[in-house]
C-alpha positions as CSV (number, residue, x, y, z in Angstrom):
1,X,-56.9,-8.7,-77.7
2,X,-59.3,-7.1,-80.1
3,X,-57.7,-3.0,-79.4
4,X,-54.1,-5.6,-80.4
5,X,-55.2,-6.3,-84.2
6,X,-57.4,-2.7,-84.3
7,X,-60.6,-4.2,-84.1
8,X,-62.8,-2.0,-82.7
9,X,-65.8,-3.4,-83.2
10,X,-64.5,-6.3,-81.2
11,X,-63.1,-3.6,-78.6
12,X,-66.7,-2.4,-78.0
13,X,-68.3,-5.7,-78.1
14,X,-66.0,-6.8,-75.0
15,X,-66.5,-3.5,-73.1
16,X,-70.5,-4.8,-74.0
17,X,-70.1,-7.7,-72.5
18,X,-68.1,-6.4,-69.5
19,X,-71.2,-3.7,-68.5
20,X,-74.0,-7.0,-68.2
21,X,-75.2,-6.9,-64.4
22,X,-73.5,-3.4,-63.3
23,X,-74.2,-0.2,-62.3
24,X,-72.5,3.1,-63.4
25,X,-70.6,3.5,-60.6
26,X,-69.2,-0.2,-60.3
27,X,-68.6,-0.6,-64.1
28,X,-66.9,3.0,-64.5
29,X,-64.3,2.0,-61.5
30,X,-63.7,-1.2,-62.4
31,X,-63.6,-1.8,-65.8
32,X,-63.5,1.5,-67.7
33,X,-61.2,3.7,-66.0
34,X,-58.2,0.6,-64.8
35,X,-58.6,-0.3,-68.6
36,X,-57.4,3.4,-69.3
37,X,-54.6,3.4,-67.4
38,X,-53.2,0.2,-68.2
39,X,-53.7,0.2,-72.1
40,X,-51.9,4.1,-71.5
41,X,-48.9,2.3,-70.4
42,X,-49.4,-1.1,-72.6
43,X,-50.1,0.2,-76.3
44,X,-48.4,2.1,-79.0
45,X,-50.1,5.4,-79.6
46,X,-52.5,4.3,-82.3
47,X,-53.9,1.3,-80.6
48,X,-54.1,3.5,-77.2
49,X,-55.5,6.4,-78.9
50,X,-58.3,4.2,-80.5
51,X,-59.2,2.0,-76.8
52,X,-59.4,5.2,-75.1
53,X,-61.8,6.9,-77.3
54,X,-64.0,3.4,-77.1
55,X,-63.9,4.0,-72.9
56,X,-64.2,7.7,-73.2
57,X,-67.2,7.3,-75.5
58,X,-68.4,4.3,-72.6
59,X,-67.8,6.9,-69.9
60,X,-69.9,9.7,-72.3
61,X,-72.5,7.1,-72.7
62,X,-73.0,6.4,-68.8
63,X,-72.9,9.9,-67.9
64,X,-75.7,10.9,-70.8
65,X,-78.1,8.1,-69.8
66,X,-77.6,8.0,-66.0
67,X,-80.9,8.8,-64.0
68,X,-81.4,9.2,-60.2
69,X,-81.8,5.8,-58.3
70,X,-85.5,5.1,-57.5
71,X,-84.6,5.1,-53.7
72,X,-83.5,8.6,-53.9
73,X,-85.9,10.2,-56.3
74,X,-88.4,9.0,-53.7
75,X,-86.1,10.5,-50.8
76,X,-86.2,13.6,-53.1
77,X,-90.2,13.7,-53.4
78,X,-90.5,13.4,-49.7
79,X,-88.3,16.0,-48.8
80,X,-90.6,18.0,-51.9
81,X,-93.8,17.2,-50.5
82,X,-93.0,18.2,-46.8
83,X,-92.4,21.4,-48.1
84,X,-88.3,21.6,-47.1
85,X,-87.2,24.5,-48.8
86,X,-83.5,23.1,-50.1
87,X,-85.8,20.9,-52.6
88,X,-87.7,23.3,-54.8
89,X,-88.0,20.1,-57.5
90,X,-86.9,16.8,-58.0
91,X,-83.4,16.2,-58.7
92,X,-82.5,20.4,-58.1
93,X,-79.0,19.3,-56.4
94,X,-75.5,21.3,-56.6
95,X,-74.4,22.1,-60.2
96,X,-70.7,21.2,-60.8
97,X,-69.0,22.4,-63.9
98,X,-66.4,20.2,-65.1
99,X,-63.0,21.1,-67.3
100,X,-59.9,20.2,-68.4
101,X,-57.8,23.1,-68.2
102,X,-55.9,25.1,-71.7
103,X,-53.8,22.2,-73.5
104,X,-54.9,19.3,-71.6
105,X,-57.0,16.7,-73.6
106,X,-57.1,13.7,-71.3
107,X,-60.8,14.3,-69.8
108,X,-61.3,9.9,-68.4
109,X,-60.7,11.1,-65.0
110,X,-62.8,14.1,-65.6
111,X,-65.4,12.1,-67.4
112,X,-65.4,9.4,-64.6
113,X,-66.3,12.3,-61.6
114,X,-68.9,13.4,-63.4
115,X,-70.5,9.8,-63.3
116,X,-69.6,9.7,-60.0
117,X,-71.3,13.0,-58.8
118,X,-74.0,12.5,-61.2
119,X,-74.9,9.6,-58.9
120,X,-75.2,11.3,-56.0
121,X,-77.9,13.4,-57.2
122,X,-75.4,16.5,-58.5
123,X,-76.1,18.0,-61.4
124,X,-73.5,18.1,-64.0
125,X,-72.1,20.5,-66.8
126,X,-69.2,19.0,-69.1
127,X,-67.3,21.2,-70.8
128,X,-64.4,18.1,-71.3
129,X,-61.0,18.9,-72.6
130,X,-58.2,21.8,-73.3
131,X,-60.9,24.4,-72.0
132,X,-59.7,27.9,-72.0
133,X,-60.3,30.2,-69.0
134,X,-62.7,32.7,-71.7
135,X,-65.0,29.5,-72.2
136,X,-65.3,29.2,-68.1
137,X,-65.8,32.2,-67.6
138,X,-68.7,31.8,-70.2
139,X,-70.0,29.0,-69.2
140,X,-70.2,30.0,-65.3
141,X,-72.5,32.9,-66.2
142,X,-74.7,31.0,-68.0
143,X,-75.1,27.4,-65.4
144,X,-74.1,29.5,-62.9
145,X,-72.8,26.5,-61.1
146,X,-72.1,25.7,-57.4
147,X,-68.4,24.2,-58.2
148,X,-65.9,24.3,-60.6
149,X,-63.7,21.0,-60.9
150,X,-60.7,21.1,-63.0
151,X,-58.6,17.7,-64.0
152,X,-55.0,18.8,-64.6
153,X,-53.7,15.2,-66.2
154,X,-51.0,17.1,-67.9
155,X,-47.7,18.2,-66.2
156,X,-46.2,22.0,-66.4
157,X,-43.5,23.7,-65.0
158,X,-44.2,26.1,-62.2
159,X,-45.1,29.1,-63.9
160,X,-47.1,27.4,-67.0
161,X,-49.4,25.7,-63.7
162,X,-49.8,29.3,-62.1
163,X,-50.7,31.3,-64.9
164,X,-53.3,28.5,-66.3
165,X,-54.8,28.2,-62.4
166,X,-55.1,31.8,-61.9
167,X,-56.6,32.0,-65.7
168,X,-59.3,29.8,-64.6
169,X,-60.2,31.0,-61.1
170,X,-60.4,34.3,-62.2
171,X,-62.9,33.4,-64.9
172,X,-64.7,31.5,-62.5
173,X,-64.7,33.7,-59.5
174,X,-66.8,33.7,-57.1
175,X,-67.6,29.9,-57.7
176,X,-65.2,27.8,-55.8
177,X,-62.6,26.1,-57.2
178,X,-61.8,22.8,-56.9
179,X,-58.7,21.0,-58.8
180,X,-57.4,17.4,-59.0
181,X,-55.2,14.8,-61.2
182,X,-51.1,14.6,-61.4
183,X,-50.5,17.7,-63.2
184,X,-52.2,19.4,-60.1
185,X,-50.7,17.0,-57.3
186,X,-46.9,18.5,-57.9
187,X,-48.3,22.0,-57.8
188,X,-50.4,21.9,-54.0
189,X,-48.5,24.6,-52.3
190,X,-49.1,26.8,-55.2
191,X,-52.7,26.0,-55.9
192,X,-53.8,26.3,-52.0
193,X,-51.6,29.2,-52.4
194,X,-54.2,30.9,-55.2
195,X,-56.9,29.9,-53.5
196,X,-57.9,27.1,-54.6
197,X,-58.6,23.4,-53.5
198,X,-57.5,19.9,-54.1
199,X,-59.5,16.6,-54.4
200,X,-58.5,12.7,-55.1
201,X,-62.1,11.7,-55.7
202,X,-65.5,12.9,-55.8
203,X,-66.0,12.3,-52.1
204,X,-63.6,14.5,-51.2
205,X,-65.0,17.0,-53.6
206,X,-68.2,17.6,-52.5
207,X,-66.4,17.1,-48.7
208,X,-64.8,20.2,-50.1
209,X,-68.1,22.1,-51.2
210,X,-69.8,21.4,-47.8
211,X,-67.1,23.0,-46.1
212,X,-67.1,25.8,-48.3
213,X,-70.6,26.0,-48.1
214,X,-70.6,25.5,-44.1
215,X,-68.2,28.9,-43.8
216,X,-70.4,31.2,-46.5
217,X,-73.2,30.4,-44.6
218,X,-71.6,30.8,-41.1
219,X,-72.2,34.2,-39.1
């Protein structure tokens, strides 16, 4: 009602209100990112362009200020303290860089992964939306992360897809590559084709990294 009559201090005081007793996890999946999808296919484009900058800046917000659950960090120190060698310090888990390829701009999906991995103890390197394969390939030298994950939300035609995949893995190469969203979906024979790999949600993306991880460390 408020995002109706462009009040968006109204807009934020609901999506306030709506965040009172829940986690990250539970508020990102069942408030912020259903609200983007339905006001996508509800509003004209200013009122939809100004609710989903509220949720994107809700999702920016969770992601900024999200901290390890007390329960793990105390996992974490254990593990630490007994001197297991895959925990040099607290919270050192996989790095994931995430992107929106060239040209696409609709980063609540990609925003909503990185809550989601972020939760799980991954760290996590935004680079957000319409990211072109030269500011990967920066970016990878300088995190030097353990995954790439690109949200394709936009659709192209064949070889618009190809030429924007192969742009990116090439930047990123030798960090896996994993891609997900609509604008990927319609493309899987190509992208499995270029080597890359395709996940619906963040548990199949780090599903994904273990098995990548399982066959570089295999004899």
């Amino acid at each position: 009602a408020a995002v109706l009559v462009l009040d968006a201090e109204g807009a934020d005081a609901a999506l306030s209100a709506a965040q009172v007793g829940l986690g990250a996890t539970p508020y990102c999946d069942t408030v912020l990112i259903p609200l983007l999808r339905e006001m996508a296919s509800r509003l004209d484009v200013a009122r939809e362009h100004m609710a989903s900058a509220l949720v994107r800046q809700r999702l920016r917000m969770l992601l900024a200020g999200m901290a390890l659950s007390t329960a793990f960090t105390m996992l974490l120190m254990m593990l630490q303290a007994s001197g297991d060698p895959r925990m040099e310090r607290v919270g050192d888990g996989p790095r994931a860089l995430l992107a929106c390829p060239a040209r696409d701009h609709h980063e609540g999906g990609l925003l909503a992964l990185g809550v989601h991995l972020k939760a799980r103890g991954w760290r996590v390197t935004l680079l957000g939306a319409d990211t072109p394969s030269e500011a990967l390939e920066g970016a990878c030298m300088q995190v030097r992360p353990d995954l790439v994950a690109l949200s394709f939300i936009r659709r192209r035609d064949a070889d618009d897809f190809v030429a924007v995949l192969s742009g990116a893995m090439h930047a990123c190469a030798p960090v896996p590559v994993v891609v997900g969203g609509p604008g990927a979906r319609e493309h899987l024979k190509t992208l499995f084709t270029l080597g890359a790999q395709y996940a619906e949600s963040a548990e199949e993306l780090i599903a994904v990294w273990q098995q990548a991880r399982n066959a570089q460390n295999r004899p």
